[in-house]
N, C-alpha and C positions, 0 to 999 in steps of 0.2 A: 895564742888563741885570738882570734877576729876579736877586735872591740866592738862589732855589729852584731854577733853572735848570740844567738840565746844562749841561756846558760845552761837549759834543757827543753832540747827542740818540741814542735807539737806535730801532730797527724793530721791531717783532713782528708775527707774523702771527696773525692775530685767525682767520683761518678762511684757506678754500684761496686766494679772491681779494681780502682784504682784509689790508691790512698797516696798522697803526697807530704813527705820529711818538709817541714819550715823550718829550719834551722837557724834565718838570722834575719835581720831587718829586710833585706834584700827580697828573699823568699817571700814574705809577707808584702811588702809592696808589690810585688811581680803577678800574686796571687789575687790581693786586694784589687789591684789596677783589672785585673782579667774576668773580674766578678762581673755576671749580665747588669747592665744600668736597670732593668727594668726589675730585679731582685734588690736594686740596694738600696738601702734607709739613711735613716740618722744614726745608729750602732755600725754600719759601713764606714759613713764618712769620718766618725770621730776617730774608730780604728786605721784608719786611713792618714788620716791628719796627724795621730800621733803618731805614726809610723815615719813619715816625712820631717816629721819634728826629732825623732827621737836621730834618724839619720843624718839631719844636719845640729846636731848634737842641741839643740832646744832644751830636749828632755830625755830622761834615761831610757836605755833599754830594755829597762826592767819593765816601764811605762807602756812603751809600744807591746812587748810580748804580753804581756795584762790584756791591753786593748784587743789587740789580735782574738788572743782565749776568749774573752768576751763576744765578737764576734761572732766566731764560729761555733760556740756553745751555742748561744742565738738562734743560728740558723742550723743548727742542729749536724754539723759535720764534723764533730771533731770525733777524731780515733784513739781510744783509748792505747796506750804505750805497748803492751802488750801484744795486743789483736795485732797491732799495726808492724812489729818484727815475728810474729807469726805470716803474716803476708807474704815479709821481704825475704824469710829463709825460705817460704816454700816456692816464691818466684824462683829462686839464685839455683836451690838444689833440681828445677827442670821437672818437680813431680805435680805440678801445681795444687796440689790439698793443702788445703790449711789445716 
């Protein structure tokens, strides 16, 4: 297993029909870095900063993926685990219903 890795990825939804897997420090930085400036706060930057911290081993992983959930509870886009492999099977099987 990635030492970067959550230990149980999160969901966000990236727009109305698109939900995106975070699966490790990496995905969260990538995601974090791509957030509009003009949306982000002080709850961006600290998730942010531990994220960076926690990649250059600072602080744990357990740390950044906290910060992160924090985050995006915040701004209200996380996907519940569920909902969010309801998505991905009805993507994969071509019927698109969820």
């Amino acid at each position: 297993m990635n030492a970067e890795a959550f230990g149980t990825p999160l969901f966000v939804k990236r727009d109305t029909y698109i939900v995106q897997e975070i699966a490790d420090l990496a995905d969260a930085i990538d995601f974090l870095t791509e957030w509009p400036d003009d949306r982000g706060d002080a709850v961006h930057e600290i998730a942010l900063r531990t994220c960076y911290d926690a990649y250059d081993g600072r602080k744990p992983v357990s740390a950044a993926r906290n910060a992160f959930f924090g985050f995006v509870k915040r701004v209200a886009i996380l996907e519940d685990e569920t909902s969010a492999m309801q998505r991905l099977a009805a993507c994969k099987s071509g019927t698109g219903k969820v």
